[in-house]
C-alpha positions in Angstrom: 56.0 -26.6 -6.9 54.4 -23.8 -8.1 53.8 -20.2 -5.9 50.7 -19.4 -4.6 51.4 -15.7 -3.7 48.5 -14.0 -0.9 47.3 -11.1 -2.2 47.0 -8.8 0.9 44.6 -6.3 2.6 45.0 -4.0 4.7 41.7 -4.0 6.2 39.1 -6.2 7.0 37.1 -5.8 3.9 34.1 -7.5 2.8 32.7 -9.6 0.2 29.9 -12.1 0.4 27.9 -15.1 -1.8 24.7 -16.3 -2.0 23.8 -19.3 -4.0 20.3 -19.0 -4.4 18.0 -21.9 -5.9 15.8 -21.2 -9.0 12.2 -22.0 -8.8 9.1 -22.6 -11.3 6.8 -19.8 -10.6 3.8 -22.3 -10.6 4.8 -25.6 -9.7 7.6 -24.5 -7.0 9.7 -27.0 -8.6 13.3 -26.0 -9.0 14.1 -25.3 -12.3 17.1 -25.5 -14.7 16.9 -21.7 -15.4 20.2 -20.2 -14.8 20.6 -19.8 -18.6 17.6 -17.9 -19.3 17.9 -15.5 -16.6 21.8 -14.9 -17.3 20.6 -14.0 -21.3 18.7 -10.9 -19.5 21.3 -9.7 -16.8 22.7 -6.3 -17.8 26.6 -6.2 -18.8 27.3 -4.3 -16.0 26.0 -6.9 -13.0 27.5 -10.0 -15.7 30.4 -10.5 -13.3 28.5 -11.0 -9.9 26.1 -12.8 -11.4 27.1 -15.9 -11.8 25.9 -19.4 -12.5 27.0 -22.3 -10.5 27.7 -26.4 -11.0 23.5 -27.1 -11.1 21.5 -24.9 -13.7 19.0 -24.5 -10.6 21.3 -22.5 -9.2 22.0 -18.6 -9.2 25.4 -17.1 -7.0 24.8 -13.2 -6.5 27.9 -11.6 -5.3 29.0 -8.7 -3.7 31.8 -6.5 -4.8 34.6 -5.7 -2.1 32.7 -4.0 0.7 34.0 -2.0 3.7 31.2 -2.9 6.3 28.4 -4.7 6.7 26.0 -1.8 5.7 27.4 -1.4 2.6 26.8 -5.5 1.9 23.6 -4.8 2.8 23.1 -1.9 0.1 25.2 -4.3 -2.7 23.2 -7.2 -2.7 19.5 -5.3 -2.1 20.4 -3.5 -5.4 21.2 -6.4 -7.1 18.6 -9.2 -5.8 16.3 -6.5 -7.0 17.0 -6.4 -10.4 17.3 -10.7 -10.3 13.8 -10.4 -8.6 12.3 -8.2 -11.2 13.7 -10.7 -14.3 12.6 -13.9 -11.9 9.1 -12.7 -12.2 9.4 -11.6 -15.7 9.8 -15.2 -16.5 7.6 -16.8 -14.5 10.3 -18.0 -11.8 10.9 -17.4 -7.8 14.9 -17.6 -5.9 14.6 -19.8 -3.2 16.7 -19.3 0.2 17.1 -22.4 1.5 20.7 -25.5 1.2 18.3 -27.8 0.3 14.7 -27.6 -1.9 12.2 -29.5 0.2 11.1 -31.5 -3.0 12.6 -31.5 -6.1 14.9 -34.6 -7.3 18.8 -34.3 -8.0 18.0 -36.3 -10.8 16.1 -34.1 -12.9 18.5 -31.1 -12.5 20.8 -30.0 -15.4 25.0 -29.4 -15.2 26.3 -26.3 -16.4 27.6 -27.2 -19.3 31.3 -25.6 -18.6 34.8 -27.4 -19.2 35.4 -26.8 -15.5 32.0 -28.4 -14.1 31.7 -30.9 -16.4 35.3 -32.2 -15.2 34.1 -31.7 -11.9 31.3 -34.3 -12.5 33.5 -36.2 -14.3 35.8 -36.8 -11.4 33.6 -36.7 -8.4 30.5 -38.7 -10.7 27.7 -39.3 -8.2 28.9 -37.2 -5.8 28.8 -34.0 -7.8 25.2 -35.1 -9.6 23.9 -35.1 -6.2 25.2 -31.5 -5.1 21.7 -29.8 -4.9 22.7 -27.5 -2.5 22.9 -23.7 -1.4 25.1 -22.2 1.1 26.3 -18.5 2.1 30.0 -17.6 2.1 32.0 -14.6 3.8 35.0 -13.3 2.9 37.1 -11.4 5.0 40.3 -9.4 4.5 43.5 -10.2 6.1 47.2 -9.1 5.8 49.3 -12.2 5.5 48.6 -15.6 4.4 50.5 -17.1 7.6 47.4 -15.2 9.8 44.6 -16.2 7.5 45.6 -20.2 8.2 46.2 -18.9 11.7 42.6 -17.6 11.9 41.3 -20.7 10.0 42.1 -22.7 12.7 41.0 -20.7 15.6 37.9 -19.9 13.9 36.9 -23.6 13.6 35.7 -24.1 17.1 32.8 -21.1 15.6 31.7 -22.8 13.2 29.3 -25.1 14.6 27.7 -22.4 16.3 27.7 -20.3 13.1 26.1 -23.5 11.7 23.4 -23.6 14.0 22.3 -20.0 13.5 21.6 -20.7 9.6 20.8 -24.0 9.2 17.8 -24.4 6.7 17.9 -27.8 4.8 15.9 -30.1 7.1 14.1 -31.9 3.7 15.9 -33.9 1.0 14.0 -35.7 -2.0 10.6 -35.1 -0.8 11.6 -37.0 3.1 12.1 -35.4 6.2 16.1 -36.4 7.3 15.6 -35.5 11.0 18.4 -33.0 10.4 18.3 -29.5 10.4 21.2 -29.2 8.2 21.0 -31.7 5.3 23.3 -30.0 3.2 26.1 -29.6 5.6 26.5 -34.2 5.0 26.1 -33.5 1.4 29.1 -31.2 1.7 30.9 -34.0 3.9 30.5 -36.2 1.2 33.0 -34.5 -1.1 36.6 -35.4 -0.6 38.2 -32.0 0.0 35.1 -30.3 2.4 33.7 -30.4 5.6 36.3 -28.9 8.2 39.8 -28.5 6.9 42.6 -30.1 8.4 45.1 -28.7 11.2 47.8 -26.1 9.2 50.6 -23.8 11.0 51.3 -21.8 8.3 51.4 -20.1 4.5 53.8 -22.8 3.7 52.3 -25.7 4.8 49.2 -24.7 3.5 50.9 -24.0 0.2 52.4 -27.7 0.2 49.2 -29.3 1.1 47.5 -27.9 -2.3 50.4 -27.9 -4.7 50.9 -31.5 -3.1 47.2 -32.5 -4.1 47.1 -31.2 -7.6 50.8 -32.7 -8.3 49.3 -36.0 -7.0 45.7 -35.4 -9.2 43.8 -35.4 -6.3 42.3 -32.2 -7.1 42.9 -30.5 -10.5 42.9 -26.8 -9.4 42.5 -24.9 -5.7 39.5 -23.9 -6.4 38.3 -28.2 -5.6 38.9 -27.4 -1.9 35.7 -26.8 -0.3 36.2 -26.4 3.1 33.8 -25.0 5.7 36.7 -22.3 6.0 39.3 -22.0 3.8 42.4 -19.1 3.0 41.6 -17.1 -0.5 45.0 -16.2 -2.1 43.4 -14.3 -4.9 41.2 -12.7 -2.8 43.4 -12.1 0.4 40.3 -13.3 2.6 39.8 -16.1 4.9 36.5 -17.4 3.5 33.5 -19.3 5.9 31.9 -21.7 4.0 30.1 -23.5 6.9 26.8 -21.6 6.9 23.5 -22.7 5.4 22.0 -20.2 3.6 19.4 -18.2 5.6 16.0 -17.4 4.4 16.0 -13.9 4.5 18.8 -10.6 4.1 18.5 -9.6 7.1 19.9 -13.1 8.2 22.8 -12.8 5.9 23.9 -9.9 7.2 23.5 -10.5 10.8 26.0 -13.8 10.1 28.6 -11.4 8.2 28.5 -9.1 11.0 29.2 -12.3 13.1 32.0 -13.4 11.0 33.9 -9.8 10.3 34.1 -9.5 14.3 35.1 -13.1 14.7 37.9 -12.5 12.5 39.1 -9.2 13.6 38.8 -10.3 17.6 41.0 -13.4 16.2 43.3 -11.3 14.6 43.7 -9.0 17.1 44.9 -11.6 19.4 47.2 -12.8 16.9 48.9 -9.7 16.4 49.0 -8.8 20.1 50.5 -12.3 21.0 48.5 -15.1 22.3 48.9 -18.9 23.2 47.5 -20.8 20.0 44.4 -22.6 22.4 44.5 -26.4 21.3 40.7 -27.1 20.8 40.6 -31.2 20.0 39.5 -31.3 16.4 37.2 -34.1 18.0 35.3 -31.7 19.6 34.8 -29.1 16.9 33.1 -32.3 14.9 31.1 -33.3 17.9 29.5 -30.1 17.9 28.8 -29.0 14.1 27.7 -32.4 14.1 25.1 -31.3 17.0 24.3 -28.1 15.3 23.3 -30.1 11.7 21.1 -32.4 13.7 19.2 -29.6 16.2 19.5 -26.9 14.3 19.0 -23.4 17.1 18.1 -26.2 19.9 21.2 -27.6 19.6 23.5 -27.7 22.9 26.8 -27.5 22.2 30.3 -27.9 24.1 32.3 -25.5 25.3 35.5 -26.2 24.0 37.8 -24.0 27.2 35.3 -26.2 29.5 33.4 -29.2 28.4 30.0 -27.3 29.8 27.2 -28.2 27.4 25.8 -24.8 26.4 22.6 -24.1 24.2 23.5 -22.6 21.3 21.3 -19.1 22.5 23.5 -18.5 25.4 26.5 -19.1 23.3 25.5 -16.3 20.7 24.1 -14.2 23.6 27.6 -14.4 25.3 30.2 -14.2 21.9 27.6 -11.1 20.7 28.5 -9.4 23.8 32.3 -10.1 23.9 32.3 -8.9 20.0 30.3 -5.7 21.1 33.0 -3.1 21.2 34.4 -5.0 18.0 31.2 -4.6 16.1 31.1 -0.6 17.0 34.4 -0.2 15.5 33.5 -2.3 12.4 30.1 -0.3 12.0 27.9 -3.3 12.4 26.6 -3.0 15.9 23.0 -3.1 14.9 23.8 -6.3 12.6 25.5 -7.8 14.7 22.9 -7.2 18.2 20.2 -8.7 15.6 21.9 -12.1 15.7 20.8 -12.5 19.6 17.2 -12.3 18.0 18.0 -15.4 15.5 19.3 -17.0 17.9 15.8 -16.8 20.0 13.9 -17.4 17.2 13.2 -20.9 15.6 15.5 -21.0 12.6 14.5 -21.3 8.8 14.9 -25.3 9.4 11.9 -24.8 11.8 9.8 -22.5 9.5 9.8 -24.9 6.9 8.5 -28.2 9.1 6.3 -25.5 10.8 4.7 -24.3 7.5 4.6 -27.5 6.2 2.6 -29.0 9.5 -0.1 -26.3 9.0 -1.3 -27.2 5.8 0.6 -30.2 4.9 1.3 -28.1 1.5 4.5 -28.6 0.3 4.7 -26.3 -2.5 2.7 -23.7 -0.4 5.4 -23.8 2.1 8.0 -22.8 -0.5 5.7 -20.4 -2.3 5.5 -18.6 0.7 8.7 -18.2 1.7 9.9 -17.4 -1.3 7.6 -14.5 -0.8 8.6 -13.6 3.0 12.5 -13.9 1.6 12.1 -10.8 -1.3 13.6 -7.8 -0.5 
């Protein structure tokens, strides 16, 4: 079996994703212009701006960060400079997991030997992965804590769900959801929420075990809503939709860097591994994809149904002296505002109500979401 070795840190460093949809600066239609606007990024941002599996898709990245202030800094300079060649060439991003009306069918695969295998195992599946989400790393020392926190983390997630949730459209239709994306995901056969793991070396088993067995041809096929990073030495949430706006983004990795630290903390101070049913975790991110900010949600000490406000209101204020350590406390205060507010899921059924105006709807919020 071969070694996969966790590359450690010693601090809870930083580094975040956003996979950002392309847009046709007239029709609103997504477009498949990752190509283009790759041919004018400077060498210097090359590596951290990336494309992804669809050509509709952009993925801007941070580098390693200390705190969310400097996130905040990283990604304003560089959406800036993807914003200026966007309107060069006629073209908007869109922050939103789904594109209220463009068709999977007329988007175009990266043409790379790794996604074109992916499509070529996963077939429909893949073709159908229209879809844009936010992920957080976070640095950890070991590999045994980051499965540790992975699996106390889980029973966050919905709520972490809730807070971003902004794919309520699909294909031109209203799903009654307010997190589409989060069933695409489920529909892949290594996402959704990962399974119950003890340590490095079961975790380690589990993937040599499905590439030996050609269930997945490299780690990288695990898509988890969180999942270790071994390269990285991170524990990396992958549950969140992605949020219409930067000051969104950062609010949810303040949200995350605390989680993890609080859970760390606990590990390394000696705590009894709480056994939240796995039931219940699916029970509620299954609540949060479906009512979006209005969801109500179980307390998993409890049973209590909660609404999801209350629950941010309370975990913001338990994480307070966390976040004034970390250097996020204004961040991380600003997520008791989202949670108030109607979410980006909302926004987009609202606009679209108003004037019954599709592409108006995602022309303006392409415009509220510039920085």
């Amino acid at each position: 079996m071969a070694k996969l070795e966790f590359h450690s840190n010693p601090t809870l460093t930083l580094g975040v994703e956003l996979e950002l949809g392309i847009c046709d600066g007239q029709t609103m239609h997504l477009i498949s212009g990752c190509n283009s606007l790759l041919e004018q990024i400077p060498d210097e941002l090359r590596a951290t701006i990336k494309p992804e599996l669809m050509q509709c898709c952009i993925e801007v990245i941070t580098g390693v960060c200390n705190n969310v202030g400097e996130v905040r800094e990283d990604l304003r300079g560089k959406l800036k400079r993807v914003q200026d060649l966007t309107d060069s060439l006629d073209m908007r991003l869109w922050w939103g997991s789904t594109h209220p009306f463009s068709r999977w069918e007329s988007q175009d695969v990266t043409p790379t030997e790794r996604y074109l295998s992916l499509v070529e195992l996963l077939q429909e599946l893949a073709r159908r992965l229209i879809t844009f989400g936010l992920h957080v790393h976070v640095g950890v020392d070991s590999g045994d804590k980051a499965v540790m926190i992975c699996d106390r983390i889980m029973q966050h997630l919905p709520t972490l769900l809730a807070l971003s949730t902004s794919s309520p459209f699909w294909q031109a239709r209203d799903t009654g959801l307010h997190s589409y994306r989060s069933k695409l995901m489920e529909g892949l056969p290594t996402a959704g929420l990962p399974t119950l793991m003890r340590n490095w070396s079961e975790y380690v088993w589990l993937v040599n075990h499905m590439i030996e067995t050609g269930f997945i041809n490299t780690i990288r096929e695990i898509w988890w809503d969180v999942r270790p990073h071994h390269n990285f030495g991170t524990v990396e949430v992958r549950v969140c939709d992605m949020p219409g706006d930067l000051d969104a983004v950062c609010g949810l990795t303040a949200l995350i860097q605390c989680l993890v630290k609080s859970l760390s903390d606990e590990i390394e101070e000696g705590t009894y591994q709480f056994d939240c049913h796995p039931m219940m975790v699916r029970q509620n991110k299954w609540r949060a994809a479906r009512f979006g900010r209005s969801a109500r949600l179980v307390n998993t000490r409890d049973y209590h149904v909660e609404p999801v406000e209350q629950i941010v209101c309370q975990m913001v204020d338990q994480l307070s002296d966390t976040a004034v350590d970390l250097g996020c406390a204004s961040e991380l205060s600003f997520v008791k505002q989202m949670a108030a507010r109607s979410g980006w899921s909302g926004i987009q059924r609202t606009l679209l109500e108003a004037n019954n105006n599709p592409v108006e709807m995602v022309r303006q919020l392409t415009e509220k979401s510039r920085v």
